[in-house]
C-alpha positions, 0 to 999 in steps of 0.5 A: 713253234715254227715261227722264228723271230728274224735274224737282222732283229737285234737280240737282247734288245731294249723295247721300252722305258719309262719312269716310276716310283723306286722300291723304296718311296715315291722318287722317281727312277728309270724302268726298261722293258727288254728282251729276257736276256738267254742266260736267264731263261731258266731264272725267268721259268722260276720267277713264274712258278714262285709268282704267277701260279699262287696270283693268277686266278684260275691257277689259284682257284683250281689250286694248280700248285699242287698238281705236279704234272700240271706244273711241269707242263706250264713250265715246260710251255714258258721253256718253249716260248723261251726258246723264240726269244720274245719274251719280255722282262722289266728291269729298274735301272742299276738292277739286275732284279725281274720287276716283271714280265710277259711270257709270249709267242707267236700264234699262226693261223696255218700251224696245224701242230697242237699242243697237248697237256695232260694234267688235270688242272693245267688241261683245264686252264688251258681248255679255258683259255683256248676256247676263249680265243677261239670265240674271238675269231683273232685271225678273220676279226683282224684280217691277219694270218699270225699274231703275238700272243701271251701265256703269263703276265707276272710282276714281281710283289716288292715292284706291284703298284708302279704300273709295270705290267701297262708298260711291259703290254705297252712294249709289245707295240714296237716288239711286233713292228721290229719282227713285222707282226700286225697284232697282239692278242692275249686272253686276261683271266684277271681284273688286274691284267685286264685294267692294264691292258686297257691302259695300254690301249688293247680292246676287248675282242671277246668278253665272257663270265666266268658264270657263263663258262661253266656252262661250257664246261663242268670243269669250267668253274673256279671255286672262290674267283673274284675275277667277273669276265674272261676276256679276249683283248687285242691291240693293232700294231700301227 
């Protein structure tokens, strides 16, 4: 976490906007993807542990919710990345109402400081994930020593259907050029994530089945997961 996001960087600031169907029938209203707003941090730490932990598909399959050391880690992870000031959300327009987000930081290749977590499930997960993008050899592929990364891609059940989660991954693109980073790279667990990553022009950098894994890994194996592939899927920032 020795990153810092660069102070001539405006903060709050709007990265993104696009148009999609309202709530409440097919007109179509204005969406934006900004910086989450530091008065909210604690609103958007909630919003993931009320959404994104029943939806994920490894957190559901291993049941993460109840695991409470486990979700006092994760939580405890999205209060860190809070902390960069690089996280994502997506407002409709005249709403003050999360329609989404993306929870990020900033991996770097000489950061030597490891993170531990000592809950059975979300050691697992994050086992998972971390092997993962160790596979896709992010740093050597690329030829760059850091890159934006994400632990949480969530949207909300009333905005779903809209496209959200394609424009807030779309957001990252001028996000990184504003703090001067090459890349983004995230690990999709889920179908969904991973259609809207290839909407927004991410390639697959490192695909593998679930089936596979748990080959890796006895822990490895997600009872009832629907999701095929685990994949590694990055995007150049140009």
């Amino acid at each position: 976490m020795a990153w810092k996001r660069p102070e001539n960087v405006p903060y709050p600031a709007v990265w993104h906007t696009f148009q999609a169907k309202d709530t409440d029938g097919d007109r179509l209203v204005t969406y934006r993807v900004q910086d989450l707003p530091e008065e909210r941090s604690e609103e958007a730490v909630l919003h993931m542990l009320e959404h994104f932990v029943y939806d994920e598909p490894t957190c559901r399959a291993k049941n993460i919710v109840n695991d409470q050391r486990s979700m006092e880690e994760i939580a405890g992870l999205w209060r860190e990345f809070v902390k960069l000031r690089m996280i994502l959300v997506c407002f409709k327009e005249g709403s003050d109402e999360f329609a989404g987000m993306n929870m990020l930081y900033v991996a770097r290749k000489d950061d030597k400081e490891e993170y531990h977590c000592k809950g059975d499930v979300w050691r697992c997960i994050y086992d998972l994930v971390d092997y993962s993008i160790k596979q896709a050899n992010i740093y050597e592929r690329y030829g760059v020593n850091e890159y934006l990364g994400a632990m949480g891609l969530s949207v909300a059940p009333k905005y779903r259907g809209r496209g959200i989660a394609t424009e807030i991954l779309r957001a990252r693109i001028p996000l990184c050029k504003a703090v001067g980073l090459p890349l983004t790279s995230t690990c999709f667990t889920a179908i969904g994530s991973q259609v809207a990553a290839a909407k927004a022009g991410f390639e697959e950098t490192h695909v593998v089945s679930y089936e596979d894994m748990a080959g890796v890994d006895d822990r490895f194996v997600f009872p009832n997961i629907t999701t095929k592939y685990v994949k590694c899927m990055s995007k150049r920032v140009e």
